[in-house]
C-alpha positions in Angstrom: 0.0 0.0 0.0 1.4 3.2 -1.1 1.1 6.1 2.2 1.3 9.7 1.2 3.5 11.5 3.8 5.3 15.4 3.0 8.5 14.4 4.6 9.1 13.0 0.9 7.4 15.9 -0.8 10.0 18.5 -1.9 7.0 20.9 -2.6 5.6 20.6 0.9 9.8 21.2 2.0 9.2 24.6 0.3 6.5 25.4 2.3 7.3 24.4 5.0 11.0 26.3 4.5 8.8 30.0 3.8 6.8 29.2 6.7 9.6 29.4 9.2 11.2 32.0 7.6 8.3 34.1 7.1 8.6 35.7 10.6 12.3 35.6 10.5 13.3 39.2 9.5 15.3 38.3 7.2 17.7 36.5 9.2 20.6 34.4 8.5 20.2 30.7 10.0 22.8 27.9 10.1 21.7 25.7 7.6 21.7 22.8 10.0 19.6 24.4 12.5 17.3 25.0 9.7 17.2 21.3 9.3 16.3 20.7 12.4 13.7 22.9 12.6 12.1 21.8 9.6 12.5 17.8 10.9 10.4 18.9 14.0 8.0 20.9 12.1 7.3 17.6 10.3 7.0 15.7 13.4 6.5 17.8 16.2 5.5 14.7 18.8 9.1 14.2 19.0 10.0 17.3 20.5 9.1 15.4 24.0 12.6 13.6 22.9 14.7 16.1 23.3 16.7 15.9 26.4 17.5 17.3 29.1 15.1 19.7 27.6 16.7 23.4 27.7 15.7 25.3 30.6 15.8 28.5 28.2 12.4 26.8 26.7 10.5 25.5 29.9 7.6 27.4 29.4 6.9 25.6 26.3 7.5 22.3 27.5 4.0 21.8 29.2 2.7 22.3 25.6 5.0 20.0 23.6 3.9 17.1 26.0 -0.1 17.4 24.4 0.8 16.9 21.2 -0.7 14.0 20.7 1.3 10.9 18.9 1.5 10.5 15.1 -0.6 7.6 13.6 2.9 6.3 11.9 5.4 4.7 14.2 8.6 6.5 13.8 11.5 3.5 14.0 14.1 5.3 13.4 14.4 9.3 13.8 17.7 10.0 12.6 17.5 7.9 9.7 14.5 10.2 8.4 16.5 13.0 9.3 19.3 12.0 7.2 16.8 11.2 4.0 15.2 14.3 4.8 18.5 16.2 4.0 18.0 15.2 0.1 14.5 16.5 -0.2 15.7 19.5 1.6 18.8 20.3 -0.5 16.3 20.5 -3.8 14.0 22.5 -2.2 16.6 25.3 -1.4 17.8 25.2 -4.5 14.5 25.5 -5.8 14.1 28.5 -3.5 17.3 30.0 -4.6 15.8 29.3 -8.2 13.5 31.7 -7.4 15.5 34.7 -5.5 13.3 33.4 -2.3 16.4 32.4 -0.2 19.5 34.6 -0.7 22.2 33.0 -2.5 25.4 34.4 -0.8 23.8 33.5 2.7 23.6 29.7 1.3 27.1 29.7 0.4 28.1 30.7 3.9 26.1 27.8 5.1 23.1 29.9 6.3 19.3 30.4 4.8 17.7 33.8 4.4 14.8 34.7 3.1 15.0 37.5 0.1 13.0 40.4 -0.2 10.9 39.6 -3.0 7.3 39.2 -3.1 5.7 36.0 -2.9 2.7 35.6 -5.1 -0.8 36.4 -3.2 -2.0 33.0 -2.9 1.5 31.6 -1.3 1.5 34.2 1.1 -2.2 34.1 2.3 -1.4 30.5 2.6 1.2 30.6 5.1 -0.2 34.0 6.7 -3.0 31.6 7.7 -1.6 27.9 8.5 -3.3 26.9 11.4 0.9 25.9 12.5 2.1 29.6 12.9 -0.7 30.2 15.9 0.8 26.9 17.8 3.2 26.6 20.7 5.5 23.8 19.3 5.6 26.1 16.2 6.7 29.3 18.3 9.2 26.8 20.2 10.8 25.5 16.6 10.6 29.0 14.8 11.8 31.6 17.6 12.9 29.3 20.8 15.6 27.3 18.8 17.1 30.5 17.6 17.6 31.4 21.2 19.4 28.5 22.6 23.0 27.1 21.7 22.6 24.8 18.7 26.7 23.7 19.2 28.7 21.8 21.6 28.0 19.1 24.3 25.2 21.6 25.7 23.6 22.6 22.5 20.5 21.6 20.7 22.5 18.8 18.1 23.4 17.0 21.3 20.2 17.1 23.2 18.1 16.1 20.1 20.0 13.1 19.0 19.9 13.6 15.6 23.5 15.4 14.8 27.1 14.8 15.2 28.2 17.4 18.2 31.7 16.1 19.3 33.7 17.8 17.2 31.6 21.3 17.3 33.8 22.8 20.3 36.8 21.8 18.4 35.8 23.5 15.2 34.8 26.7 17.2 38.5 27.0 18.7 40.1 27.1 15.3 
């Protein structure tokens, strides 16, 4: 039987991509962060994973824990993560295609949304997703940005779903 689900769906990755930058202010983000928060805005259940959870983000930890289970059984997290880079990677580029994502910010390693105009329909569409008015979306879209993503205290580590060892060393250089 043949599921439907937008993790493989490079279309939905563009949404998904202009609906957490659309509040962003045209801010740079580490490209892997941005990965991260796009993975959790695909499966926000498994926010109540991440541990210890930071104490920067407590007041939205009472929320995270109502969000109710998926239907699917998610196995293996990292493993989707990992797939989930490829469908990402075309739907930046795709973005960068179309001026949306600024190109010299993606070289650096960083996304940032352009100033040009998205077309009516796309942005009444994302002004409106029912996501933007939720908790776990305001934790994923501003909390992350607040708390150290690097290091053996930082977000990579505490989700499980990154290589963190070698952050501090790469820092010192």
């Amino acid at each position: 039987m043949l599921i439907y689900h937008p993790v493989f769906d490079t279309s939905h990755c563009v949404y998904r991509t202009l609906l957490l930058l659309q509040d962003q202010d045209h801010w740079e983000i580490d490209i892997d962060l941005f990965r991260l928060m796009d993975f959790y805005v695909l499966f926000p259940s498994l926010l109540k994973f991440i541990t210890p959870f930071p104490n920067e983000l407590r007041r939205y930890k009472k929320e995270i824990q109502k969000i109710s289970d998926p239907y699917e059984n998610i196995q293996n997290p990292n493993r989707i993560f990992i797939e989930l880079r490829r469908i990402q990677s075309i739907a930046f580029h795709h973005l960068l295609s179309k001026n949306l994502i600024d190109m010299e910010s993606y070289t650096d390693g960083k996304i940032k949304r352009t100033k040009t105009t998205l077309p009516e329909e796309v942005s009444n569409s994302l002004r409106v997703d029912s996501n933007r008015n939720s908790e776990w979306f305001a934790l994923i879209s501003k909390g992350f940005l607040q708390i150290e993503f690097y290091g053996s205290n930082g977000l990579k580590k505490r989700t499980g779903l990154m290589e963190y060892r070698y952050d501090e060393v790469d820092k010192n250089d």
